[in-house]
Structures are given as C-alpha cells and as structure tokens.
C-alpha positions in Angstrom: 112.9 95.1 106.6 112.6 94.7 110.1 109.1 93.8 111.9 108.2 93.3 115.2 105.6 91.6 117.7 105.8 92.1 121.3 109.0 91.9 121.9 110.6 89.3 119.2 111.4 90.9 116.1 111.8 89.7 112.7 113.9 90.1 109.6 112.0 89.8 105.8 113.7 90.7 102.9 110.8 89.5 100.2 107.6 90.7 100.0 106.3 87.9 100.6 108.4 87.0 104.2 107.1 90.2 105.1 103.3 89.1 104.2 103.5 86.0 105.9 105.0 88.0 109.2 102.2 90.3 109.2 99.5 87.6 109.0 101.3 86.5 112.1 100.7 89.8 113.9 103.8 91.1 112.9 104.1 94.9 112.0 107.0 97.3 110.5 109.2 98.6 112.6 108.7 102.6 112.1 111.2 104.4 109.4 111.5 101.1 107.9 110.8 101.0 103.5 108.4 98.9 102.0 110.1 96.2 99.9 108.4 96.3 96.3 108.2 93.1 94.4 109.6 94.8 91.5 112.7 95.0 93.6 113.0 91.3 94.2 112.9 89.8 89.9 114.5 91.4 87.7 112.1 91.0 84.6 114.4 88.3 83.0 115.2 85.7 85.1 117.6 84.5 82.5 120.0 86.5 83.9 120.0 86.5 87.5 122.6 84.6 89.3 122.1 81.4 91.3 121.4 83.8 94.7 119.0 86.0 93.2 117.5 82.8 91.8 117.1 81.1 95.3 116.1 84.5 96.7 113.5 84.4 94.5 112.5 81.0 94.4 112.0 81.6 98.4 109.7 84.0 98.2 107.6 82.4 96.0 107.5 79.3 98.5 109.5 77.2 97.2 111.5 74.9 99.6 115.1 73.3 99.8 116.5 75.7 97.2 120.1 75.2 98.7 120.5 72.5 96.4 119.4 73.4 93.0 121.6 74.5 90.5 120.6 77.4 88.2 119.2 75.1 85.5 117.1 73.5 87.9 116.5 76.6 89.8 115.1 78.1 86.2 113.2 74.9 85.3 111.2 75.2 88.8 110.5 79.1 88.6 109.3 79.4 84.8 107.2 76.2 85.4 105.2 78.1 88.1 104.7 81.7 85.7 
C-alpha cells in the first residue's frame, strides 16, 4: 500500500506500517486496498516460512529479525500471543 504526505510518499505492506504512517500524517494514496491483518498470519504460524515469519515479526515490532532463524523466530512470536 502506498501512502503519501506532502510530497514524500511511503510504502507499508503490514497493517501495522500503515498505522504507524498515518499517525505520522500519512494517508492512502486513492484506489489503493486496505491491507487486512488476516492477510498478514496465516492462523498457524507453524507453517509459515522464515519470510513470512520475519514479515510478521515486523509488524508486530519486533526488531533485528534478519538474523533469527525460524526456531528462534517462533520462540519470539508465540512468546508474545
């Protein structure tokens, strides 16, 4: 999704990038779809891959994702449900 301010514009792809970017002043570019969070987890994160993980681990604020591997990467999200 696509937002703009001004004249700098943005790209979110969680619901939550697109939250923060609003707060900011940010708004959706017009013919632009609302991303739903439903979207972002599959319900069992027991099968997502190691992107999807990090994707998601992202938009739940977590930081320096790069580097975790898919155990760790499930250890840190199911600790925080």
């Amino acid at each position: 999704m696509i937002l703009i301010r001004e004249n700098v514009e943005r790209s979110a792809e969680s619901a939550c990038e697109i939250e923060k970017l609003k707060a900011q002043g940010f708004t959706v570019l017009s013919g632009e779809a609302p991303v739903s969070p439903e979207k972002e987890a599959p319900g069992d994160i027991e099968t997502m891959t190691v992107a999807q993980l990090r994707k998601l681990a992202r938009a739940k604020g977590i930081r320096a994702v790069d580097s975790l591997s898919k155990a760790d990467l499930l250890g840190v999200l199911e600790g925080m449900e």
